[in-house]
Structure formats: structure tokens, C-alpha cells
Residue, then its C-alpha position, 0 to 999 in steps of 0.5 A: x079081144x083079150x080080158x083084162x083085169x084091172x086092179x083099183x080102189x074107190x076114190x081113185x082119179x087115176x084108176x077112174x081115167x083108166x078104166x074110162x079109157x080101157x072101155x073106150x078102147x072096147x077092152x073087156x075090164x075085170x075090176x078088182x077093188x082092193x079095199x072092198x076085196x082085201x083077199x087080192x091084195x096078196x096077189x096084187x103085192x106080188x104083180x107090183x113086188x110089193x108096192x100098195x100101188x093102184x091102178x094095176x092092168x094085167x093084160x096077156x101076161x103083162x103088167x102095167x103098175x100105174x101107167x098114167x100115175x098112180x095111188x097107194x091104198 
């Protein structure tokens, strides 16, 4: 199966389901917290076209920008 990489921060309902639900599905989750790594916040402004949005799931070339609901950061 595919890596997939999940940007979050702590504190995040919606970021603690989806994680919930990506390892229940047997996904491989590569977690990016935004606030304890403030070096990918350039990269996550430009998946989201510069939304301060989390939970964001990039998975094969797809983006997902708060697919159950979303938190700014």
C-alpha cells in the first residue's frame, strides 16, 4: 500500500479521527504536525492554495483538504 502523508496539529479533533481512521484502514501515515514543524508550512500553504487548514492527506498524487471538516492552525 501507498505512504501517505498526513499533515496535522496537535489538539486536532478532526485531525485525531482521520488518523484514527487512515490506521484502521491499514494505511502507512507519514504525520507532519505544522506547529512542532513550521518548515512545512510553506509546503502545506501550497497543497491547500494558501488555506491554514489541517488535516490535509496527500495520497498518490492526490490532495485531500479537510475531507471530514477541518482546523486552521
Amino acid at each position: 500500500m501507498a505512504r501517505v502523508t498526513l499533515y496535522s496539529r496537535s489538539g486536532c479533533n478532526h485531525c485525531d479521527e482521520l488518523r484514527r481512521a487512515l490506521v484502521a484502514a491499514g494505511e502507512t501515515i507519514v504525520e507532519v504536525d505544522v506547529v512542532r514543524s513550521p518548515e512545512a508550512v510553506p509546503e502545506l500553504l501550497k497543497l491547500t492554495r494558501g488555506r491554514r487548514i489541517v488535516p490535509v492527506v496527500v495520497r498518490a498524487g492526490r490532495i485531500e483538504i479537510a475531507p471530514g471538516g477541518g482546523s486552521e492552525f
